[in-house]
C-alpha positions, 0 to 999 in steps of 0.5 A, a space after each residue: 875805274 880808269 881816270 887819272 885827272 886829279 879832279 876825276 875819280 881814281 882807283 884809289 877814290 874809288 877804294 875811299 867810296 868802298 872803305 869810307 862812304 858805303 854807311 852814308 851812301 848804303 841806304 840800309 841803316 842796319 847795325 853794323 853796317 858793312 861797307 863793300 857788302 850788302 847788310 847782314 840779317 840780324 838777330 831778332 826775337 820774340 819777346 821775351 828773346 825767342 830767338 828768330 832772324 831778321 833778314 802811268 803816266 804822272 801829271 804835274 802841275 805847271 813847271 816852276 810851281 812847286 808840287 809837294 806831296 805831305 805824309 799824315 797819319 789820320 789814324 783810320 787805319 792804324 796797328 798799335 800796341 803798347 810798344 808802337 803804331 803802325 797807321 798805315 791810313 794812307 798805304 794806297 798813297 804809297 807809305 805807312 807812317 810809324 811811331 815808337 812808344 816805348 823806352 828803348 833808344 834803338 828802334 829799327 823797322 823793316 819792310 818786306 813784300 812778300 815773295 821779294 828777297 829785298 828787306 828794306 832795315 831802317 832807322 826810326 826814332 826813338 822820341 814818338 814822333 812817326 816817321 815815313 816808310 815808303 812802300 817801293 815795290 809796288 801793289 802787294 802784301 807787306 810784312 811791316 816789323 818794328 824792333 827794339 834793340 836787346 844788345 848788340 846787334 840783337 833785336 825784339 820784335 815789338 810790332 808787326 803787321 801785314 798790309 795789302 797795298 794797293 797803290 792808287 797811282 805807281 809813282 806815289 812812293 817816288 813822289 813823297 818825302 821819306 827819311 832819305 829824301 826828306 823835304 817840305 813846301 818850306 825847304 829851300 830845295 823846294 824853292 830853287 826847284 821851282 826857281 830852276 824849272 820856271 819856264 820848263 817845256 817839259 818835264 825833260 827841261 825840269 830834269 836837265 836843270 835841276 841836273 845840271 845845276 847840282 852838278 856845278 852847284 856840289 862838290 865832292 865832300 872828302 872831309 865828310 866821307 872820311 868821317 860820316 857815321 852809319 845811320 847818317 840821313 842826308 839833310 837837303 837844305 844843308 847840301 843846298 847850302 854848304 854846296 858840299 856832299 857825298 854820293 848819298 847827299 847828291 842824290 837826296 837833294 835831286 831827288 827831293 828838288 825834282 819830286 817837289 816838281 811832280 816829277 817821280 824819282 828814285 833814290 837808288 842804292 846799290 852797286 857800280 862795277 868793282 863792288 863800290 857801294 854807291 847812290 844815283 838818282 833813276 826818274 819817270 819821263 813822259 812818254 819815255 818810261 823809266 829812266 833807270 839810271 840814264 837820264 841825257 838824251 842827245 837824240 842817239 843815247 841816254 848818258 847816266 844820270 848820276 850827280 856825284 860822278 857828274 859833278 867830279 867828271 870835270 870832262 874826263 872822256 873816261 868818266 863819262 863813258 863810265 856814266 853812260 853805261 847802265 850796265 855798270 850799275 846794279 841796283 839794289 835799293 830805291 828809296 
């Protein structure tokens, strides 16, 4: 990357984000995360250790009120044994709800749909409270596996499930809390969303508001970067209140301000040009489609919408160039 303003991101933050952020702003929180590439398959098995491999239109309510959807596991349709549950009662709404009921303290879950190549590895809990997996590719048929971890990188399979999917509406697992855009009607993301998008014509207006107050609102956190740990999971509240983040935070907080609004939103991870690791943020407008990545309109050209370049642009023409050319970012992830 090309800018040379001190307030700008250079080649050798560039080389930070790759060496530093990549297990904040990943997404896949497999272990060992890798930093400049994407995860490798782990070693799983069969218990007792056979070894195997891991590999529209929306229509919100009134601007300014919030519209927060919340996950539950009514247990009409659930998969369980005694290591784990998988309640997949609401898979129509765009998720599966699991929980862990045994004792080791490394649980992972993946996700994959079949005929995709794209296995989603997560982090899950260990305590027994379930947690919330959305299902971001769509209609069709998911293999859900929870794992335990053996040693190392190796894990046990403990659970596994096959679920037909068949969403009631596509935008649903872009408009629920997850783990990585984690929010609730008491969050305080949830409350300046509203504040924000009080008096909105238009769901374009709630963008644009939202976008621009993260942008002014978070500054880049070096310190965190230096020192974020794999497995991290943004907390939205506390970017909203340090008014500091890393690439991942940025996107979190917009994006759970903004579906808190009815407004669907990825979280997307993947790459920008030169290999860097990175989080932005893609939405749905009306009448307009996906916004994949771009998100200003100045009546020509949509400008990329991504929080944490914005935000460290300080006007840099270079910059936004950079921004506003989707080609420069490939997405891997969506959350």
């Amino acid at each position: 990357m090309y800018m040379k303003n001190k307030k700008t991101l250079t080649a050798a933050l560039c080389a930070a984000l790759l060496l530093l952020l990549l297990p904040a702003c990943g997404g896949v929180p497999a272990e060992p995360q890798q930093a400049a590439a994407p995860p490798e398959a782990e070693t799983t098995a069969e218990w007792p250790l056979t070894p195997i491999v891991v590999e529209e239109e929306s229509v919100p309510l009134a601007w300014g009120v919030a519209n927060v959807k919340t996950p539950t596991a009514p247990g009409t349709l659930a998969y369980d044994n005694n290591k784990a549950r998988i309640d997949a009662s609401n898979a129509s709404e765009g998720y599966v709800m699991i929980s862990y009921k045994g004792s080791v303290p490394k649980i992972k879950v993946q996700i994959t749909k079949n005929g995709s190549a794209t296995t989603y590895t997560y982090n899950l809990n260990s305590a027994g409270t379930a947690e919330v997996y959305p299902f971001t590719e769509g209609n069709g048929v998911y293999t859900v596996k929870v794992l335990e971890n053996v040693s190392g990188t190796s894990y046990a399979l403990a659970l596994s499930q096959e679920l037909d999917v068949n969403l009631a509406n596509q935008f649903l697992p872009f408009l629920y809390p997850n783990q990585y855009v984690n929010f609730n009607a008491g969050s305080q993301a949830v409350i300046k969303a509203a504040e924000l998008s009080a008096g909105a014509a238009s769901d374009l207006d709630v963008i644009k508001n939202v976008y621009e107050y993260v942008i002014a609102h978070v500054t880049y956190d070096h310190e965190k970067a230096a020192t974020v740990q794999s497995g991290y999971l943004p907390v939205v509240d506390t970017t909203l209140a340090t008014g500091k983040g890393i690439c991942f935070d940025y996107a979190a907080l917009m994006s759970a301000m903004l579906r808190s609004q009815g407004v669907p939103t990825k979280l997307t991870v993947g790459y920008v040009s030169g290999g860097i690791y990175h989080a932005w943020v893609s939405t749905y407008v009306q009448n307009v489609g996906w916004v994949n990545s771009m998100i200003y309109f100045d009546g020509v050209n949509w400008k990329l919408m991504d929080p944490t370049f914005a935000a460290n642009a300080d006007n840099s023409k270079a910059i936004n160039e950079f921004i506003g050319k989707g080609t420069n970012y490939s997405e891997k992830y969506a959350y």
